[in-house]
KENU-648413 format. One record per residue (C-alpha): residue number from 0; residue in one letter; x, y, z. Coordinates in steps of 0.05 Angstrom, whole numbers. Layout:
REC; num; residu; u; v; w
REC; NUM; A; X; Y; Z
...
//
This chain:
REC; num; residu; u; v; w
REC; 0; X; 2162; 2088; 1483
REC; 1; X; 2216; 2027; 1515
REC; 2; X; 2259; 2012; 1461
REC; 3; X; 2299; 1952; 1451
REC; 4; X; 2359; 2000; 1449
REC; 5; X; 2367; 1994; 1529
REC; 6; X; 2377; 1933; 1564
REC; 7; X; 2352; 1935; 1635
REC; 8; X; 2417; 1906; 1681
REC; 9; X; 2346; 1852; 1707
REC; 10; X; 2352; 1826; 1644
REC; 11; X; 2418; 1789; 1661
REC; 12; X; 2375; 1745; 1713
REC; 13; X; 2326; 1730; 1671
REC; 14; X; 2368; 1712; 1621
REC; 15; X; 2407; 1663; 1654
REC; 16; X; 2348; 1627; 1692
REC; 17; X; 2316; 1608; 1618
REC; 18; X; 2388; 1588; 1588
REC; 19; X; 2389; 1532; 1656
REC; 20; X; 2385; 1456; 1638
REC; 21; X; 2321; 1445; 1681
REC; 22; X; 2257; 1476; 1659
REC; 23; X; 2221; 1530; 1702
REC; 24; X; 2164; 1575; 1689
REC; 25; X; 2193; 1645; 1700
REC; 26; X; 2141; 1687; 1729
REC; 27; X; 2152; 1762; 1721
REC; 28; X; 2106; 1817; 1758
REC; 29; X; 2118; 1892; 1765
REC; 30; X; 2084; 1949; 1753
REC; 31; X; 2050; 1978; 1697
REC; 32; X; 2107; 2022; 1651
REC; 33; X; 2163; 1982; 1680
REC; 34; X; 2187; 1950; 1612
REC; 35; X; 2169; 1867; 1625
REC; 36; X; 2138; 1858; 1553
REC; 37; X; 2208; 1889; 1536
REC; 38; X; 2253; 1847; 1574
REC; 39; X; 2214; 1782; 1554
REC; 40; X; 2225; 1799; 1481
REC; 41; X; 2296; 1823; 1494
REC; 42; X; 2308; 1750; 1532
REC; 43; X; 2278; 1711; 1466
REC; 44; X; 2320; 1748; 1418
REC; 45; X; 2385; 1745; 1456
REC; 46; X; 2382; 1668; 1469
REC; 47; X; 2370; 1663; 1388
REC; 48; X; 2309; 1613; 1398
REC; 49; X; 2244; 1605; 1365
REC; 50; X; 2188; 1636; 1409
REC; 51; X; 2117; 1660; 1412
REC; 52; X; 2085; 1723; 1457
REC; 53; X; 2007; 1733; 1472
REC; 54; X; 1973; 1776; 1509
REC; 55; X; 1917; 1768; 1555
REC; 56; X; 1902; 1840; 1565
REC; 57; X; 1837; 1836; 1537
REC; 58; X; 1804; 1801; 1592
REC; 59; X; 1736; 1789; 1558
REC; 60; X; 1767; 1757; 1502
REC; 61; X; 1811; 1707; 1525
REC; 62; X; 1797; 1648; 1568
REC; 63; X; 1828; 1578; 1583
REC; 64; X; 1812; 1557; 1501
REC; 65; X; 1851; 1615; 1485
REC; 66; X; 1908; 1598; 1525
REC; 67; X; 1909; 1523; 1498
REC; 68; X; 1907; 1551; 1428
REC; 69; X; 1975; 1592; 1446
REC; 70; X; 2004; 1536; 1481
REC; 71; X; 1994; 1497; 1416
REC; 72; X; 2029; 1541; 1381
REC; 73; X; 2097; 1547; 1416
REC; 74; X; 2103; 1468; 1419
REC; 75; X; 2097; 1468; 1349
REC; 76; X; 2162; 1517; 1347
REC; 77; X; 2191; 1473; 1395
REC; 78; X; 2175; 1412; 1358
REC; 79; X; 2206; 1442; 1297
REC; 80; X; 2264; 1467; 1332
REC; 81; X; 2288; 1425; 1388
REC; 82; X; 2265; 1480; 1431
REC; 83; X; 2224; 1553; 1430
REC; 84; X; 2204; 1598; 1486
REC; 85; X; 2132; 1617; 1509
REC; 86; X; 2120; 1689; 1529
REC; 87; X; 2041; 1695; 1562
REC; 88; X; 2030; 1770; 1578
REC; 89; X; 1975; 1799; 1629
REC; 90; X; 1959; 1724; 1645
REC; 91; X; 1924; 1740; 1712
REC; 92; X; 1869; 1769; 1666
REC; 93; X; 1852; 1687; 1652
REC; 94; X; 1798; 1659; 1703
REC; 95; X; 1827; 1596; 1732
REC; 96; X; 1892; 1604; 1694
REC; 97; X; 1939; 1580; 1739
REC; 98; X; 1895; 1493; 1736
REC; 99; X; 1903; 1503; 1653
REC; 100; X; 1972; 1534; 1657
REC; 101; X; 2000; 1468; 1702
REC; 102; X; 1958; 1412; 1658
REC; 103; X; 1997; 1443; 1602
REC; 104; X; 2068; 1450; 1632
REC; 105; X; 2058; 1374; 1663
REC; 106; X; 2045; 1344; 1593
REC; 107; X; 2109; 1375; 1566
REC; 108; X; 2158; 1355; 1621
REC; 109; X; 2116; 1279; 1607
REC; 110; X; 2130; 1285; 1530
REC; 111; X; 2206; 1321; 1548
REC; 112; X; 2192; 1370; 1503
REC; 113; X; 2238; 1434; 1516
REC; 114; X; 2192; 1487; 1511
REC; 115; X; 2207; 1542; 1558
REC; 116; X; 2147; 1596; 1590
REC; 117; X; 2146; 1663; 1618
REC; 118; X; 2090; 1691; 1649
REC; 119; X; 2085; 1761; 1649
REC; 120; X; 2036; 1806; 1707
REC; 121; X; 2026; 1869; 1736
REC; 122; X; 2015; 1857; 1805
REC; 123; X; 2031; 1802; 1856
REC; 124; X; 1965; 1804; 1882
REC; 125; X; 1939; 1790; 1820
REC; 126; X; 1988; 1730; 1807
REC; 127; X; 1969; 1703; 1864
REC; 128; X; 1898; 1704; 1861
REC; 129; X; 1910; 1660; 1806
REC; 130; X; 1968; 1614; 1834
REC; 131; X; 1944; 1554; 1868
REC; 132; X; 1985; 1506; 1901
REC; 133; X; 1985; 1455; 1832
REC; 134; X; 2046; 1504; 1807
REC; 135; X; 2090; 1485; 1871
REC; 136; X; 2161; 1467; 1842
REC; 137; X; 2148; 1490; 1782
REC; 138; X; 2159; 1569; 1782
REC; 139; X; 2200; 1616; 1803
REC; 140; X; 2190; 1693; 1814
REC; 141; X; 2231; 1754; 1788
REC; 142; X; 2201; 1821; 1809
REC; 143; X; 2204; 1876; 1753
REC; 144; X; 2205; 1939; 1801
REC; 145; X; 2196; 2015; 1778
REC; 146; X; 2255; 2039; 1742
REC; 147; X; 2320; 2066; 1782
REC; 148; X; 2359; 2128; 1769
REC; 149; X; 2416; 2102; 1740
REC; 150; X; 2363; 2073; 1691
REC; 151; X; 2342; 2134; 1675
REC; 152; X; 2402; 2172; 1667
REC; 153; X; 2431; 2120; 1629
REC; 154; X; 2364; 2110; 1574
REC; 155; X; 2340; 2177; 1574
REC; 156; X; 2405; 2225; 1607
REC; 157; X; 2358; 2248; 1660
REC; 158; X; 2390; 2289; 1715
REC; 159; X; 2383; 2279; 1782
REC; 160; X; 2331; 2336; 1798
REC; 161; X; 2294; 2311; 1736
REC; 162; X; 2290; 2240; 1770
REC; 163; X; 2268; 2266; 1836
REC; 164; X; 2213; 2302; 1804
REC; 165; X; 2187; 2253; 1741
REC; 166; X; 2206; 2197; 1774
REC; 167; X; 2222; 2126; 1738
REC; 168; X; 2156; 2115; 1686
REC; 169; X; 2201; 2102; 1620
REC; 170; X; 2140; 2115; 1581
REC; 171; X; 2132; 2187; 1606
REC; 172; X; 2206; 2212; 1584
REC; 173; X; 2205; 2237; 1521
REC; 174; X; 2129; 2284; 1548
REC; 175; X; 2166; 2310; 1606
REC; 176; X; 2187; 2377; 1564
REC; 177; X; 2098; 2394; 1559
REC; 178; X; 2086; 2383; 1636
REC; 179; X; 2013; 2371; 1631
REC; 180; X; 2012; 2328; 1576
REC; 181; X; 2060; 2291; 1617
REC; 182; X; 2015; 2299; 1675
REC; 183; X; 1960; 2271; 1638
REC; 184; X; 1993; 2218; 1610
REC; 185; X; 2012; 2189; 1686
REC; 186; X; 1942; 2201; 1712
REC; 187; X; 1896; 2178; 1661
REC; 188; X; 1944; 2119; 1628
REC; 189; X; 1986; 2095; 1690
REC; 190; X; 1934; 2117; 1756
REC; 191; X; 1865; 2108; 1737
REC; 192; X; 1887; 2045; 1694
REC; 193; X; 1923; 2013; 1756
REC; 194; X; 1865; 2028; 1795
REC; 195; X; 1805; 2013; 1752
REC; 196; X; 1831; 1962; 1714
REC; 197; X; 1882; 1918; 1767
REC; 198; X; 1863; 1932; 1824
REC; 199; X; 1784; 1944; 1825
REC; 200; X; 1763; 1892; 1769
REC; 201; X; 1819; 1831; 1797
REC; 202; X; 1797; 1850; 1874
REC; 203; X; 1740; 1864; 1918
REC; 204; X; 1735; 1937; 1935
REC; 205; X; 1668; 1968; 1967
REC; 206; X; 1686; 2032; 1968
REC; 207; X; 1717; 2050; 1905
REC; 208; X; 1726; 2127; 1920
REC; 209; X; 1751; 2110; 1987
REC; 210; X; 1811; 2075; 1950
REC; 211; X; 1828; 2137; 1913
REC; 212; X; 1820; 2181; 1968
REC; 213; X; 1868; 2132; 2002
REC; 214; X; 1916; 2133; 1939
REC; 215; X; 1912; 2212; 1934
REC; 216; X; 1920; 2221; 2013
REC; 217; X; 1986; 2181; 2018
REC; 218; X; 2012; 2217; 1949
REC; 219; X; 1998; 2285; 1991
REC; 220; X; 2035; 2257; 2056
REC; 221; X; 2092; 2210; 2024
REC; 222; X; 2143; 2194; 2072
REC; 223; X; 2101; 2225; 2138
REC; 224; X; 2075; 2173; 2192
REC; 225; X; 2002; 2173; 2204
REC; 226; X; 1961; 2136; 2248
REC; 227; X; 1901; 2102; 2219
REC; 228; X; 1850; 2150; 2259
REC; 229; X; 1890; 2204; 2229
REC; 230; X; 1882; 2177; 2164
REC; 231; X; 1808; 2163; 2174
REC; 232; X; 1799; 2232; 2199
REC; 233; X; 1834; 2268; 2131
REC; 234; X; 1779; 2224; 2087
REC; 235; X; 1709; 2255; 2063
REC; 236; X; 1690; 2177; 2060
REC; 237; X; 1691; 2147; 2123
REC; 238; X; 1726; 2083; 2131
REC; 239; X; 1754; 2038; 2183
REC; 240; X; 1826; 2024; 2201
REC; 241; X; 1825; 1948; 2174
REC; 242; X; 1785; 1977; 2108
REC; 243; X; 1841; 2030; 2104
REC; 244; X; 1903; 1974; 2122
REC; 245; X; 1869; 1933; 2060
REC; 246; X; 1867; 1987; 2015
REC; 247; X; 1944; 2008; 2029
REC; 248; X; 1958; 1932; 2010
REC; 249; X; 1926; 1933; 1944
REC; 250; X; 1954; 1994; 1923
REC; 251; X; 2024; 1969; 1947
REC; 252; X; 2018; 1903; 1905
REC; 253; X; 1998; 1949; 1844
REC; 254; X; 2065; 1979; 1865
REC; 255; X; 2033; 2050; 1871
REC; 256; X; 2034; 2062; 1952
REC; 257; X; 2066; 2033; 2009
REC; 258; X; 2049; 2034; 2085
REC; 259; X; 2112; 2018; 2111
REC; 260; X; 2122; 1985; 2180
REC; 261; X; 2150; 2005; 2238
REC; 262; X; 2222; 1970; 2258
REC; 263; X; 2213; 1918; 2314
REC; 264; X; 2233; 1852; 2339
REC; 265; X; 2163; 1837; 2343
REC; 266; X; 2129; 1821; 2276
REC; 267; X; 2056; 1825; 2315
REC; 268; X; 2082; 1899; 2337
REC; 269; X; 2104; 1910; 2269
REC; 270; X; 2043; 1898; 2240
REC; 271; X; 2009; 1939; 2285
REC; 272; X; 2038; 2001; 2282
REC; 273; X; 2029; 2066; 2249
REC; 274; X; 2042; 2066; 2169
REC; 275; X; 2088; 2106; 2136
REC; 276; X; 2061; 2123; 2074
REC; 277; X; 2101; 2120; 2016
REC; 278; X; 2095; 2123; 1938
REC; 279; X; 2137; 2082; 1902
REC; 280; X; 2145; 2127; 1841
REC; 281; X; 2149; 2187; 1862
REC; 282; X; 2116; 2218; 1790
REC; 283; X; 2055; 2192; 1826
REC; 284; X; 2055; 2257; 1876
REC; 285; X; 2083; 2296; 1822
REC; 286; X; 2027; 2286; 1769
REC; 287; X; 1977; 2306; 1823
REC; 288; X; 2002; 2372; 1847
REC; 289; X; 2001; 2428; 1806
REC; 290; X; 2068; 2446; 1795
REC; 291; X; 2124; 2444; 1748
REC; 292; X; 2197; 2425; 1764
REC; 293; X; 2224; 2493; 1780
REC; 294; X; 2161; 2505; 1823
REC; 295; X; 2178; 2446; 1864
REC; 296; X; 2253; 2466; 1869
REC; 297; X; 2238; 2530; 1892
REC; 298; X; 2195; 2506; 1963
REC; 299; X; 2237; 2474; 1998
REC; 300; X; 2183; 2438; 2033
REC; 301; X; 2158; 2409; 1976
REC; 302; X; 2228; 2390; 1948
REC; 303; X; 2246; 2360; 2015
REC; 304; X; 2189; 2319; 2013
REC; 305; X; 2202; 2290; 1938
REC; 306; X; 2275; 2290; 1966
REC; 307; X; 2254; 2232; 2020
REC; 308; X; 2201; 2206; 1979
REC; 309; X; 2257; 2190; 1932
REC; 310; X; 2298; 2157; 1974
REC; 311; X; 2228; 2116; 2007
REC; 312; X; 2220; 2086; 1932
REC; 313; X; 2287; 2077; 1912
REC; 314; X; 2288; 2033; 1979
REC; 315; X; 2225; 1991; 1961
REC; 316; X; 2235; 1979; 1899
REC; 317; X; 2314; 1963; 1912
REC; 318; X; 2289; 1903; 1963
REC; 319; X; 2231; 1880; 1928
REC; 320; X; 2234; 1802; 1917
REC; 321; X; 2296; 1803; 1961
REC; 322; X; 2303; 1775; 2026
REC; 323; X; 2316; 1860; 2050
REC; 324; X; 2252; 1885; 2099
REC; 325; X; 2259; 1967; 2096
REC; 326; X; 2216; 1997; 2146
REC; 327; X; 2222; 2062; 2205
REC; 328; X; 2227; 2077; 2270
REC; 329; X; 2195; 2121; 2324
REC; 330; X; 2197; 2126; 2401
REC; 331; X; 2163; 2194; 2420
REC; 332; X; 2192; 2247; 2389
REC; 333; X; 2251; 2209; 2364
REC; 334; X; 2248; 2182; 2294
REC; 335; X; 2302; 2144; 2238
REC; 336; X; 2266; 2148; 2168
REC; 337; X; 2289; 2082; 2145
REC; 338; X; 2315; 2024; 2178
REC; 339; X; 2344; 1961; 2129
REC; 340; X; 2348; 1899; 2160
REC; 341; X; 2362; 1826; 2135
REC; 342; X; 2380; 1771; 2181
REC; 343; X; 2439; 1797; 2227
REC; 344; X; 2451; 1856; 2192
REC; 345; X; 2417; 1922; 2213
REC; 346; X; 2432; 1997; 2184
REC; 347; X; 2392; 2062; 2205
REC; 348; X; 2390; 2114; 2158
REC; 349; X; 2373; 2190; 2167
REC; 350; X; 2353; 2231; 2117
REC; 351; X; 2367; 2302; 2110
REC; 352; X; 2337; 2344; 2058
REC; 353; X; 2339; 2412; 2087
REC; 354; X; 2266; 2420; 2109
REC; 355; X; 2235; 2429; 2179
REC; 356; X; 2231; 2365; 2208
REC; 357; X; 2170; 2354; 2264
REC; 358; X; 2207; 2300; 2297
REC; 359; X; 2277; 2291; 2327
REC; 360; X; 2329; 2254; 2296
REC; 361; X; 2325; 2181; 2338
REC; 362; X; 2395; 2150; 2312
REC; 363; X; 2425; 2159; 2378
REC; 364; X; 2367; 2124; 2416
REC; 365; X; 2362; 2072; 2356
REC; 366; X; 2441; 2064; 2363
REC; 367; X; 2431; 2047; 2438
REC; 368; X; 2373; 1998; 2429
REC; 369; X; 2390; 1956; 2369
REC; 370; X; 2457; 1968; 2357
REC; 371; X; 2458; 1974; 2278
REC; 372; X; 2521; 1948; 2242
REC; 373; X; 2515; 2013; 2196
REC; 374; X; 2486; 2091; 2205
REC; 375; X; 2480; 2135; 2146
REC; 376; X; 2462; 2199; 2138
REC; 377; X; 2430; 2207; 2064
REC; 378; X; 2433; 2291; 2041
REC; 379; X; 2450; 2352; 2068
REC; 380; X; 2524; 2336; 2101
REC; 381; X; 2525; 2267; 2091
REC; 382; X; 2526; 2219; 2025
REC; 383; X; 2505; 2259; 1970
REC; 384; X; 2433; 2228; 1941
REC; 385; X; 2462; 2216; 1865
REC; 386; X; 2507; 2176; 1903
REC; 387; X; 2467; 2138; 1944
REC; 388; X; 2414; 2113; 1887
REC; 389; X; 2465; 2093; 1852
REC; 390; X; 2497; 2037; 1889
REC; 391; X; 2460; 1971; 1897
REC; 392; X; 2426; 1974; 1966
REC; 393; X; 2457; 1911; 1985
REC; 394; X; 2522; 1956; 1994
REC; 395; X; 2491; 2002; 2043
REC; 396; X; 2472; 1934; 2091
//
């Protein structure tokens, strides 16, 4: 369970955006497990103001009356008060939410009543399916990503092989002692339900089992390169490469799997190129193998893989909702695992994690072309990992 014992440091943000003068909706997304019920309620009681949560997650139960009726009842706190807070959970569940949501908000800002809203999702996909360009001015995004190390160190005293393995689910910490309940718990409450309930009832999917195939493929080669014939090749259900690029991006905005880009000065090249596949939790590949921590430790191929895989999410999820593009490179044989890049500033980073590598190190040839402000080496003789997750990625730029 998230307690309200542990503040997330996110919750400084949000905290100051709703204690502003001007009234904006504050949209939070993130995935499942990543503590945004939490961090509303945390907000609400800190700022010591009346307020009022719902939850939409029961999709065939709630519709546009149902958000009126809990509308009604926060201005009536606010009316009472001077002020109240809002908090709409799961609201992407609500067909045509986003028309109801702005007649609502509009009314208030006409009346100047000071009643202050926080929408609360799972996925940006989702969100946006719902957004429409009636909320323009009137929002403003903060994404919720997967939790950190230092998160989990701090909440739970993980260590850092503990985090490598378990990843950053605060729900699945205090089952990580019986390893298949915990394995259980992360494929039947955190997979299937991202899948089957956010992704495959909010978006059109014709091939269901081609998605999990997909999902389970890129858990299996997180933080490898493969082209999209390869990746069509390792599935019993054929697809295509677009179906296959589609399916990467809806499991990406559930936050579960990532095709990252290759680095170029082209975006049309960039798009084009061969995905990296990466999990952004990295319990995800975990839960579906069949081992336990000490197994893992003890093949170093396996390790080294969870080792990068590590560093992959902690990138992601570090430069989600910032203006931060983490991607690779590759020319031949020559390869940098992760390349940072934000306006002028450029930094390559290597990782090492001691296993055998099928490509070359490509910093030198990376060095030449783009000329990188920074080059790190993450791992075996360079910055130690514990060190590197925990400093703000913004540091490493």
């Amino acid at each position: 369970m998230i307690t309200n014992k542990y503040v997330r440091p996110i919750f400084k943000t949000i905290f100051s955006r709703l204690n502003e003068p001007r009234r904006f909706m504050q949209v939070l997304y993130g995935p499942r497990q990543a503590g945004k019920t939490t961090l509303a309620n945390q907000t609400c009681e800190a700022m010591n103001r009346p307020y009022h949560y719902a939850s939409a997650d029961i999709a065939m139960l709630r519709g546009q009356h149902w958000l009126k009726e809990q509308w009604e009842i926060a201005r009536l706190k606010a009316k009472d008060s001077g002020t109240a807070i809002l908090v709409l959970d799961e609201i992407q569940k609500i067909q045509g939410w986003s028309d109801t949501v702005k007649s609502l908000w509009d009314e208030d800002t006409i009346h100047d009543l000071s009643l202050h809203v926080m929408l609360l999702g799972s996925s940006p996909l989702l969100i946006k399916k719902g957004m429409s360009d009636s909320l323009a001015g009137r929002f403003e995004i903060i994404q919720v990503p997967h939790w950190s190390y230092p998160e989990m160190r701090d909440a739970f005293g993980w260590s850092l092989d503990q985090y490598i393995f378990f990843g950053g689910y605060p729900g699945s910490a205090s089952l990580i002692g019986d390893i298949e309940r915990w394995r259980a718990y992360i494929i039947d409450s955190l997979i299937e339900t991202s899948i089957s309930r956010d992704i495959l009832h909010m978006a059109r999917v014709d091939k269901p089992a081609l998605l999990r195939q997909v999902f389970q493929l890129g858990c299996e080669y997180s933080g490898q390169i493969l082209s999209y014939s390869k990746i069509i090749g390792q599935l019993q259900d054929r697809g295509n490469a677009t179906t296959v690029a589609q399916y990467l991006a809806l499991l990406g905005g559930a936050w579960m799997l990532a095709g990252i880009q290759k680095y170029s000065a082209s975006k049309f090249r960039q798009r084009g190129s061969s995905p990296k596949l990466q999990v952004m939790n990295t319990a995800l590949m975990s839960a579906l193998s069949e081992r336990t921590l000490e197994q893992a430790k003890a093949n170093s191929a396996y390790w080294g893989r969870l080792f990068e895989s590590t560093v992959g999410a902690h990138l992601l999820n570090s430069t989600a909702g910032t203006g931060i593009t983490a991607s690779y490179w590759r020319e031949g044989d020559r390869e940098v695992d992760f390349v940072l890049a934000t306006g002028q500033k450029l930094t390559a980073i290597e990782v090492k994690s001691g296993r055998k590598r099928e490509q070359l190190p490509g910093i030198a040839e990376f060095d030449r072309k783009f000329h990188p402000g920074r080059i790190l080496l993450v791992g075996e003789q360079g910055i130690e990992l514990e060190r590197f997750l925990l400093e703000p990625v913004t540091d490493w730029l």
